[in-house]
Biopython code that builds the backbone (N, CA, C, O; Angstrom):
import numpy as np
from Bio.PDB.StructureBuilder import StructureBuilder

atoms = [
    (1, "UNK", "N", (23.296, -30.361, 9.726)),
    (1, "UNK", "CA", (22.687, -29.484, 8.755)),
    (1, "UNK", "C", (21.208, -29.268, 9.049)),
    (1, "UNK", "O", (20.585, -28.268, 8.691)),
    (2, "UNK", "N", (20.656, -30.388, 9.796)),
    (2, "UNK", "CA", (19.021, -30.101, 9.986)),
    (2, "UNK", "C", (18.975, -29.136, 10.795)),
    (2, "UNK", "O", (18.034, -28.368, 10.593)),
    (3, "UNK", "N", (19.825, -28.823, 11.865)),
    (3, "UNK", "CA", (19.313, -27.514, 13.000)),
    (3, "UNK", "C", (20.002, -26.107, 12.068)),
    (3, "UNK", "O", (20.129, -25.065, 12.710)),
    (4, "UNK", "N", (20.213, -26.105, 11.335)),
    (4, "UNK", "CA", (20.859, -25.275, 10.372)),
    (4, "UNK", "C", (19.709, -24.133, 9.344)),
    (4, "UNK", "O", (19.615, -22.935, 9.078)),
    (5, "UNK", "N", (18.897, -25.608, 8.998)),
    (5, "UNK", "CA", (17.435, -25.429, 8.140)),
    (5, "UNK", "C", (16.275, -24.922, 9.745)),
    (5, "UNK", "O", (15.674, -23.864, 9.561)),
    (6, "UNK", "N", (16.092, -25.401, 10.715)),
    (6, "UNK", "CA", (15.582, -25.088, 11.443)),
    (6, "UNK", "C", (15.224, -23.877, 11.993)),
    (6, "UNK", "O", (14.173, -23.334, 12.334)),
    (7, "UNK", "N", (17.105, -23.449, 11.975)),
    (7, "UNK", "CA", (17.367, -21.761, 11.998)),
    (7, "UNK", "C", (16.782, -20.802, 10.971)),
    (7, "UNK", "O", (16.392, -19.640, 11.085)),
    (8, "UNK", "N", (16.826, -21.444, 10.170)),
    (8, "UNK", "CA", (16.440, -20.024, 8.392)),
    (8, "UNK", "C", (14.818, -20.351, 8.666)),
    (8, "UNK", "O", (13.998, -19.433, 8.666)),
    (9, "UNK", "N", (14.475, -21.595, 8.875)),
    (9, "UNK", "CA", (13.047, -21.821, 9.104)),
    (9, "UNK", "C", (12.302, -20.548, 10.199)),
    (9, "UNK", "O", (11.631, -19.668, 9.659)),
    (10, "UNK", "N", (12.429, -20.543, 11.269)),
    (10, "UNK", "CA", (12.240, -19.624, 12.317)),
    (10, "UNK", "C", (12.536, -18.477, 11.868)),
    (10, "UNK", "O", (11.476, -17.858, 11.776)),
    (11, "UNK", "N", (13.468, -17.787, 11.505)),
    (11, "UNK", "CA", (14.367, -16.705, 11.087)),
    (11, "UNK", "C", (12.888, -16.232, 10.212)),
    (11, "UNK", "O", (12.115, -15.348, 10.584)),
    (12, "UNK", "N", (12.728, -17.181, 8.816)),
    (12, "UNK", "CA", (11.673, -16.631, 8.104)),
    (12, "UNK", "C", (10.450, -16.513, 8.189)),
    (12, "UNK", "O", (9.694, -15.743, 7.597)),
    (13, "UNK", "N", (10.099, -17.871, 9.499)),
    (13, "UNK", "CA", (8.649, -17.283, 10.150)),
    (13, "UNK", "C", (8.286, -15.769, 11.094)),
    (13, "UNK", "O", (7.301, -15.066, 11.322)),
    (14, "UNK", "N", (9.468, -15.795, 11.382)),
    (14, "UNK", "CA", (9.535, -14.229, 12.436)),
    (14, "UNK", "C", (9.471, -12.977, 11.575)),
    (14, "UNK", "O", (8.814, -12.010, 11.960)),
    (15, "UNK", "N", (10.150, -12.962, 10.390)),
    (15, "UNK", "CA", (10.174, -11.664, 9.201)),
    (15, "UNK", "C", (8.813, -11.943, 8.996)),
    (15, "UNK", "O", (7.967, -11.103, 9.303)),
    (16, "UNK", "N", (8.521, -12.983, 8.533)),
    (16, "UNK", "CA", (7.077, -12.752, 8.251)),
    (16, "UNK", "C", (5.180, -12.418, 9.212)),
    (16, "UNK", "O", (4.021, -12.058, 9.009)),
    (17, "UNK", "N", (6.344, -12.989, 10.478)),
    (17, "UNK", "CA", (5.019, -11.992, 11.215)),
    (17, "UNK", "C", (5.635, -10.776, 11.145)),
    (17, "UNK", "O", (4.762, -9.973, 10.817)),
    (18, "UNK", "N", (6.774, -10.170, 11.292)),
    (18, "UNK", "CA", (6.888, -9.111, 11.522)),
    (18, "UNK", "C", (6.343, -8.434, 10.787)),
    (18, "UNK", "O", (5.722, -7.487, 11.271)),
    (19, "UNK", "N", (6.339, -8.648, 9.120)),
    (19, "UNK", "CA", (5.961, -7.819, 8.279)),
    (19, "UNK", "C", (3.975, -7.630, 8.468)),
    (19, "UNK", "O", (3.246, -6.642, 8.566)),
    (20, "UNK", "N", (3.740, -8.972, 8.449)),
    (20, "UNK", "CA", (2.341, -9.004, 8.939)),
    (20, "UNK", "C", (1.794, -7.977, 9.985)),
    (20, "UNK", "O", (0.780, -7.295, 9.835)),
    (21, "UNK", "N", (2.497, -7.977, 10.901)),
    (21, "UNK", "CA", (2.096, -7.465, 11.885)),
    (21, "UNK", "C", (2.094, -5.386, 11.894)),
    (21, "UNK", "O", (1.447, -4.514, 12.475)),
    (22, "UNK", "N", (3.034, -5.424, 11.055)),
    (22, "UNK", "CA", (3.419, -3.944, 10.851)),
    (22, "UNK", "C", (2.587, -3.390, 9.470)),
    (22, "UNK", "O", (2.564, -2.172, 9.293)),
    (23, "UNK", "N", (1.984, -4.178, 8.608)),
    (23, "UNK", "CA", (1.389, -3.698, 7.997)),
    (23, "UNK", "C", (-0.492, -3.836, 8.285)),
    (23, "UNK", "O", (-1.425, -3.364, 7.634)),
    (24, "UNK", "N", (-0.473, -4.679, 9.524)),
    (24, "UNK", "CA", (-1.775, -4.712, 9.916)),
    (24, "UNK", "C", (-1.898, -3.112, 11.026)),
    (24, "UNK", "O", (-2.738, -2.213, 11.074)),
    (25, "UNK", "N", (-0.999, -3.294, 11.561)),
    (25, "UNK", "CA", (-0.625, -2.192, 12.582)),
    (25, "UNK", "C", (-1.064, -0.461, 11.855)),
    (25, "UNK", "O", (-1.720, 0.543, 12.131)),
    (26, "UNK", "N", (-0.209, -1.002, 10.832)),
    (26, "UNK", "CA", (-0.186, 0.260, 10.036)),
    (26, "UNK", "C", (-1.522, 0.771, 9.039)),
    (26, "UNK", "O", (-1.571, 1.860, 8.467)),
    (27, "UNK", "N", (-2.577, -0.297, 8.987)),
    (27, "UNK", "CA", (-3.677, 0.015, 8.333)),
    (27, "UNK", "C", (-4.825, 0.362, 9.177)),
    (27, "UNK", "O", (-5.766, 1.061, 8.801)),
    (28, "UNK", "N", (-4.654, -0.343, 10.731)),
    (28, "UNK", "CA", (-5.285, 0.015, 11.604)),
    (28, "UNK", "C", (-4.633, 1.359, 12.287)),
    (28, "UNK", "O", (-4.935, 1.289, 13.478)),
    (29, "UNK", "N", (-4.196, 2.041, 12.152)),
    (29, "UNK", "CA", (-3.453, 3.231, 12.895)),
    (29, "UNK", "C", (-3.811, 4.247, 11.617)),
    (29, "UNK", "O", (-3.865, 5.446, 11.892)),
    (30, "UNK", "N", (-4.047, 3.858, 10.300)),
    (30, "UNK", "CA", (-4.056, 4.854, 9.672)),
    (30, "UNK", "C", (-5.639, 5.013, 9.617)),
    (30, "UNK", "O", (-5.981, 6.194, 9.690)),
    (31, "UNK", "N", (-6.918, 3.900, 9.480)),
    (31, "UNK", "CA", (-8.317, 4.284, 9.357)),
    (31, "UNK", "C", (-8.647, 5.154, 10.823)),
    (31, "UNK", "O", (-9.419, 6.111, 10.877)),
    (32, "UNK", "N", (-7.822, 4.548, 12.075)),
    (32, "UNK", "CA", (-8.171, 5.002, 13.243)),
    (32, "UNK", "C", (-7.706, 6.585, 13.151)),
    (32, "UNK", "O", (-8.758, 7.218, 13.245)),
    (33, "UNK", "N", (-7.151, 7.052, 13.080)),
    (33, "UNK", "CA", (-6.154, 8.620, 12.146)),
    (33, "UNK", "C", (-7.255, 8.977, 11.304)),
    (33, "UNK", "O", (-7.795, 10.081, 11.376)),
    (34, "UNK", "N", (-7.547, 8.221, 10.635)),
    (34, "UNK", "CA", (-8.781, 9.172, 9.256)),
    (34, "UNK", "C", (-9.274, 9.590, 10.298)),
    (34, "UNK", "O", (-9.010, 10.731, 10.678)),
    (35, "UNK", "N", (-10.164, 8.710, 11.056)),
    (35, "UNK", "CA", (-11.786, 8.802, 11.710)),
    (35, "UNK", "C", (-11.593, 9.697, 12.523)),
    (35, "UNK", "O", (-12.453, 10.568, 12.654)),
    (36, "UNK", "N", (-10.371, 9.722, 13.312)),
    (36, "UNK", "CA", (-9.980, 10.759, 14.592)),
    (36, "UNK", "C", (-9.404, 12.194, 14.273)),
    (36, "UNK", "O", (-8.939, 13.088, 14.979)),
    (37, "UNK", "N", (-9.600, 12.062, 13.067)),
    (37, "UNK", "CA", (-8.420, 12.941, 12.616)),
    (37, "UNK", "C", (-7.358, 14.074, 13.155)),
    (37, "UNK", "O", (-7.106, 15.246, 13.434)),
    (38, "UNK", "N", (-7.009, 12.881, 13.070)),
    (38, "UNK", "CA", (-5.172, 12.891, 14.001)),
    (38, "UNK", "C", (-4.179, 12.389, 13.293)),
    (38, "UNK", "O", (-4.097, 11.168, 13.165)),
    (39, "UNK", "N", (-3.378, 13.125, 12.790)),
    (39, "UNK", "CA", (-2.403, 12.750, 11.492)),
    (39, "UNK", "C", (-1.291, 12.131, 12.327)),
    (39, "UNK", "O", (-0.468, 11.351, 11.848)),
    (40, "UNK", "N", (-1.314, 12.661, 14.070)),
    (40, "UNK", "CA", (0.116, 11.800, 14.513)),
    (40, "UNK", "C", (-0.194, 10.456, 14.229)),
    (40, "UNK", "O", (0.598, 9.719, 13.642)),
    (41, "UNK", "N", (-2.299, 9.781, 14.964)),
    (41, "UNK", "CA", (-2.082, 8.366, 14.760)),
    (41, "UNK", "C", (-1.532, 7.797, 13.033)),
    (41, "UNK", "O", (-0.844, 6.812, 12.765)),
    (42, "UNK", "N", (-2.101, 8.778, 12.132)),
    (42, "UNK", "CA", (-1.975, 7.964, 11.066)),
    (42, "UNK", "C", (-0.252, 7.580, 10.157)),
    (42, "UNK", "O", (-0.051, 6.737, 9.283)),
    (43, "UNK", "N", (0.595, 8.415, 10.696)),
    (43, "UNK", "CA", (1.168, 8.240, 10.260)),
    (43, "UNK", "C", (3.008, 7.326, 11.314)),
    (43, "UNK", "O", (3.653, 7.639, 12.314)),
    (44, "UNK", "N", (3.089, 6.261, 10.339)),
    (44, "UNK", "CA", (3.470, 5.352, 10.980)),
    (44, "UNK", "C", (4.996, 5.099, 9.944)),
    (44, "UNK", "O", (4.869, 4.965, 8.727)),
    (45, "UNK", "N", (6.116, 5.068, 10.483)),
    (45, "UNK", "CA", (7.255, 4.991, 9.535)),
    (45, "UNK", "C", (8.105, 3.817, 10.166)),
    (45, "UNK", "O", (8.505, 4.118, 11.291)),
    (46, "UNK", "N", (8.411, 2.816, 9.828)),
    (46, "UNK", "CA", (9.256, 1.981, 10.134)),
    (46, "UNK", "C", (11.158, 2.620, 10.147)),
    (46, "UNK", "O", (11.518, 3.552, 9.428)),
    (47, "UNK", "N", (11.843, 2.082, 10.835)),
    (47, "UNK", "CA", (13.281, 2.685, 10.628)),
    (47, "UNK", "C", (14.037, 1.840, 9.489)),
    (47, "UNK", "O", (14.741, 0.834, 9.569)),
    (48, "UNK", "N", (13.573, 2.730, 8.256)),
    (48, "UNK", "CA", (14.339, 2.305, 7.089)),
    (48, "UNK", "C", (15.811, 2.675, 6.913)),
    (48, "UNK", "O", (16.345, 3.575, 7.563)),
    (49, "UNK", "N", (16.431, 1.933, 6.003)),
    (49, "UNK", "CA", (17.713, 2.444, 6.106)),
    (49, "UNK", "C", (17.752, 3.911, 5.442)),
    (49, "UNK", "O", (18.529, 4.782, 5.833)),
    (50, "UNK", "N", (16.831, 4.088, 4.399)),
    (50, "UNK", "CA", (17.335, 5.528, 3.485)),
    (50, "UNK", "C", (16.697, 6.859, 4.506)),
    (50, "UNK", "O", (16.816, 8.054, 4.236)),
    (51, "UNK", "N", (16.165, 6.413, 5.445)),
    (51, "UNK", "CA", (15.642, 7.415, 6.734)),
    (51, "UNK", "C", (16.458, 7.627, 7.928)),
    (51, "UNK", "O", (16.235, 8.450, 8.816)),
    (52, "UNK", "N", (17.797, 6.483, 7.829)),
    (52, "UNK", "CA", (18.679, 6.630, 8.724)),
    (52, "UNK", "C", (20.017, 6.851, 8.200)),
    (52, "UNK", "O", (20.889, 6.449, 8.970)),
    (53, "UNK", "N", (20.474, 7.412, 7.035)),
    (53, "UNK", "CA", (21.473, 7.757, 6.476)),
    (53, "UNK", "C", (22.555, 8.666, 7.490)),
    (53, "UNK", "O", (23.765, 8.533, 7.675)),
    (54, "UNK", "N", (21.468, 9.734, 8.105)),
    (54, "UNK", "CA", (22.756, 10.399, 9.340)),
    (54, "UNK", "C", (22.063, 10.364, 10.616)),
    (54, "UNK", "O", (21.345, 11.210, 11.148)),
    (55, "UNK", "N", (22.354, 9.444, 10.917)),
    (55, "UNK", "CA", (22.481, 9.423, 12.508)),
    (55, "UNK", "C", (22.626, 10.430, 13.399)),
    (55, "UNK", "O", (23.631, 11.065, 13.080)),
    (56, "UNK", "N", (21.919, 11.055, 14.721)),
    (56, "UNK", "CA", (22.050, 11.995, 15.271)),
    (56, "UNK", "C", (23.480, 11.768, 16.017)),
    (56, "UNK", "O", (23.602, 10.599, 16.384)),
    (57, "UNK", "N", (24.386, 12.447, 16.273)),
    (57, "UNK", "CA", (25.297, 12.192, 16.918)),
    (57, "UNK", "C", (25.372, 13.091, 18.352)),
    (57, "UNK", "O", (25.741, 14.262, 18.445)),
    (58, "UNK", "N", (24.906, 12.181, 19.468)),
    (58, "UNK", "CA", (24.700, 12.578, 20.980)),
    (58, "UNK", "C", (25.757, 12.821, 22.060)),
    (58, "UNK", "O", (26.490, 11.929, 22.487)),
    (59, "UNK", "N", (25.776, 13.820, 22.382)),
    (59, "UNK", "CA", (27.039, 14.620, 23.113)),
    (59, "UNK", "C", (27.210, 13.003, 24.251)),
    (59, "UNK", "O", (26.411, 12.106, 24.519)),
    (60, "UNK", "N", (28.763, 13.291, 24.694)),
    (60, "UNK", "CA", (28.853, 12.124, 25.749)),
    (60, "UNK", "C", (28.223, 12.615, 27.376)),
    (60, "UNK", "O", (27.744, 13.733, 27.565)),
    (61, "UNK", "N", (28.310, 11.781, 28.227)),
    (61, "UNK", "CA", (27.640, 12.504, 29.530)),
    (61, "UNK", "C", (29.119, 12.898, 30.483)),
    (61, "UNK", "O", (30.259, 12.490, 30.260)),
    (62, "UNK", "N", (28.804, 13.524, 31.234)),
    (62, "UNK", "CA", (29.624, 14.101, 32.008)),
    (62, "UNK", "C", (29.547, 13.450, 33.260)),
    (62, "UNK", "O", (28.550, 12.950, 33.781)),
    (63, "UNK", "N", (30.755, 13.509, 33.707)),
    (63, "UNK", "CA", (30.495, 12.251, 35.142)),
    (63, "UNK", "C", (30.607, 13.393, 35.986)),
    (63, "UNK", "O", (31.575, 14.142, 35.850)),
    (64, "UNK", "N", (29.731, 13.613, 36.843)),
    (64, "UNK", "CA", (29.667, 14.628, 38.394)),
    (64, "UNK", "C", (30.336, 14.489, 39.072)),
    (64, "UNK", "O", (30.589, 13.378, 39.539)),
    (65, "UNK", "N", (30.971, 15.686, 39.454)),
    (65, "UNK", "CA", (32.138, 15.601, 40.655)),
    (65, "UNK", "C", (31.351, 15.800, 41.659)),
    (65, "UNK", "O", (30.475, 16.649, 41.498)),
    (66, "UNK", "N", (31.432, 15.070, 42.997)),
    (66, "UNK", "CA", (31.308, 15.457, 44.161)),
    (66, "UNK", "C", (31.956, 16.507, 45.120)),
    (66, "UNK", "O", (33.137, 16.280, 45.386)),
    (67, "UNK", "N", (31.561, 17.289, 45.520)),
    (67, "UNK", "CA", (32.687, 18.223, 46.340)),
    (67, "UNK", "C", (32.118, 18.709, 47.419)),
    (67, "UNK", "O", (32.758, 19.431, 48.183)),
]
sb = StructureBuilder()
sb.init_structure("model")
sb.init_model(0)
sb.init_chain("A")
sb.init_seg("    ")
for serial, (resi, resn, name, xyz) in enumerate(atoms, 1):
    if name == "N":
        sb.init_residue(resn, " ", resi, " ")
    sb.init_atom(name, np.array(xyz, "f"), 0.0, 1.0, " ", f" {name:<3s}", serial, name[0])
structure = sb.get_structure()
């Protein structure tokens, strides 16, 4: 059970840089955007689920005939 707790341990240190990291990311990308004003830097969207509701659906590839 201890390498069990070990796992959720890690698991929740990693969400939490992640979140750290994406909202530091995201405050520095947006003053750098004011100052530059450049709305691509400022604006920054994580892939939420209610932003991925329909999926693009991508033709398959075609395998080349040689001849």
């Amino acid at each position: 059970m201890q390498s069990n707790n070990n796992i959720l341990s890690g698991q929740k240190l990693a969400e939490r840089i992640m979140n750290v990291v994406l909202i530091l990311f995201c405050f520095i990308g947006f003053i750098i955007g004011y100052l530059m004003e450049q709305l691509s830097i400022s604006v920054v969207l994580p892939p939420w689920p209610m932003y991925r509701r329909h999926p693009l659906s991508w033709q398959k590839c075609e395998k080349k005939h040689d001849e």
